[in-house]
Phi, psi and omega in degrees: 000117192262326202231192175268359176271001161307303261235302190298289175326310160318266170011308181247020139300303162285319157312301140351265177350309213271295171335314195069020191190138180286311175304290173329314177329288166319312203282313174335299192271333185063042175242190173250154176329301196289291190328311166311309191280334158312311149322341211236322185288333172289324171298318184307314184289336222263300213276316202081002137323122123329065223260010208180122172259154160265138175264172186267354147282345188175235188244115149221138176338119160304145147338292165312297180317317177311294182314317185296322192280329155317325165284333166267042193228308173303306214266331164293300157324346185252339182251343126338278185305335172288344184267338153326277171274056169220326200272317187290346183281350160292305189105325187287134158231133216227184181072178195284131136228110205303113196245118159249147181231156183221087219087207183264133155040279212294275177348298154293006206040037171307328159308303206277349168282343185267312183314308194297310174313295191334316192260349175288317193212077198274357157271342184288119196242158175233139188248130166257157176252110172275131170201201148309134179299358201226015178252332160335278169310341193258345161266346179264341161294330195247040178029039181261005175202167190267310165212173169193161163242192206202160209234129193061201210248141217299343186297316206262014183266198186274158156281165192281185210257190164113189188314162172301303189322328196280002231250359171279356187262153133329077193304009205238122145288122173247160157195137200261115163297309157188184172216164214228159181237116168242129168262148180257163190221112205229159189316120159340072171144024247201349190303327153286320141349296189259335184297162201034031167257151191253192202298293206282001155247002167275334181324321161294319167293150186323142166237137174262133189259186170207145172336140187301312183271030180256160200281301167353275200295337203285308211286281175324317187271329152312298216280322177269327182279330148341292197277347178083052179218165182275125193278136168283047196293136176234030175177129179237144170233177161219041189222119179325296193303332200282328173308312188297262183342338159255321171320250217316336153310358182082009195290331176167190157277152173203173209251116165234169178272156182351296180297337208237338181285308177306328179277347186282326189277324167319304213283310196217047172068346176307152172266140185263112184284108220301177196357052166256091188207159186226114178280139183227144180245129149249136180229179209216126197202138188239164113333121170311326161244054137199044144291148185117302174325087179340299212282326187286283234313314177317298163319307165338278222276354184276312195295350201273291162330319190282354183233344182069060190246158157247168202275000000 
């Protein structure tokens, strides 16, 4: 392999790899399919190998391919760390760092984390992904964000990819920011419905549910499945406001946090239901090997401050 375009093909080479799929690949690298597969058909060519059979989801690794991908791993990793200690011998840190967020703004400080990058590092630029907390770990495996943060414990995400053996260590750096109280909250007039009932008798009553990678259900469902009873879901949302909105609508109970139950019952009568309550962390989470990264430490140690925490 003589050139950089050498250098692309490995690259897209391993995304292939990783994905099982050409089209992801693409959308990954932000190249088009025929380009990818030229890439892929020239290493074939280049290596005399075969790296790929097709399936009917994609793609997956020949042998040859399997061994091959390792050695290409390395070798993007030995050119990472050189992009690394070039960026720390500047002193400057520099390029996109991809934030996945979660709930609203305020709550996460979020504001008060982009200023500080601004003025800590003014090359450094940040892009956000908003979504669900438990799609965080499922973005940072598939490398579409650098960190985020998250809701509950970092434990309940998928696991990481590689041997059965390797898969009890953590693919995850974590550090827990602060923890929270979600109350459940039920329809205006409902104070008898819900008084003296406990977890395995609110189960029964109607729920407005949420989506599986949402904290809501991972949390609920560990909790109801403990007791060996069924959550009464009557509605899956995957929106805060929209959850709040069939609660006053009468549609059912749903789990909000503390501040936001207390002010619904204020503003608009909802019940807040007595010794219903959930302890929750929010954290800040990276891959574990890649820590070490200027642009992660940073975020680390801006975010540690910005929370007053020590390492």
């Amino acid at each position: 392999m003589k050139n950089l375009a050498d250098l692309r093909s490995l690259q897209s080479f391993v995304t292939v790899a990783r994905e099982s799929n050409v089209s992801r690949a693409a959308e990954r690298l932000h190249l088009t399919q025929p380009a990818i597969s030229l890439q892929l058909k020239r290493l074939a060519a280049e290596t005399g190998l075969k790296l790929f059979t097709r399936t009917s989801r994609g793609v997956e690794l020949t042998r040859d391919g399997a061994a091959l991908l390792v050695k290409a791993e390395q070798v993007l990793a030995a050119l990472e760390d050189f992009r690394q200690t070039a960026s720390r011998m500047t002193g400057t840190v520099r390029g996109t760092l991809h934030v996945g967020t979660v709930i609203d703004p305020d709550f996460i400080r979020l504001g008060q984390f982009l200023r500080a990058v601004a003025q800590t590092a003014p090359d450094l630029q940040t892009q956000l992904a908003h979504g669900m907390s438990g799609d965080v770990p499922v973005r940072l495996l598939r490398g579409e964000i650098d960190v985020g943060y998250f809701l509950g414990d970092p434990e309940d995400g998928p696991p990481a990819p590689g041997p059965e053996t390797a898969r009890s260590e953590s693919p995850f750096h974590y550090r827990a920011l602060t923890r929270f109280k979600y109350r459940v909250v039920a329809p205006a007039g409902w104070e008898q419905r819900t008084a003296g009932r406990d977890w395995k008798a609110l189960a029964e009553l109607p729920w407005i549910g949420t989506p599986p990678a949402s904290v809501h259900n991972r949390v609920l469902s560990r909790l109801f499945s403990d007791l060996g009873v069924t959550q009464n879901r009557v509605a899956v949302v995957d929106q805060e406001p929209s959850m709040l909105a069939m609660v006053r609508s009468g549609g059912g109970l749903s789990l909000c946090r503390e501040s936001i139950a207390l002010n619904e019952k204020q503003v608009h009568g909802l019940v807040v239901v007595d010794h219903a309550e959930i302890d929750v962390k929010l954290g800040f989470l990276t891959l574990a090997n890649r820590k070490g990264e200027p642009a992660i430490d940073l975020a680390f140690d801006l975010i540690m401050k910005i929370w007053n925490l020590s390492d």
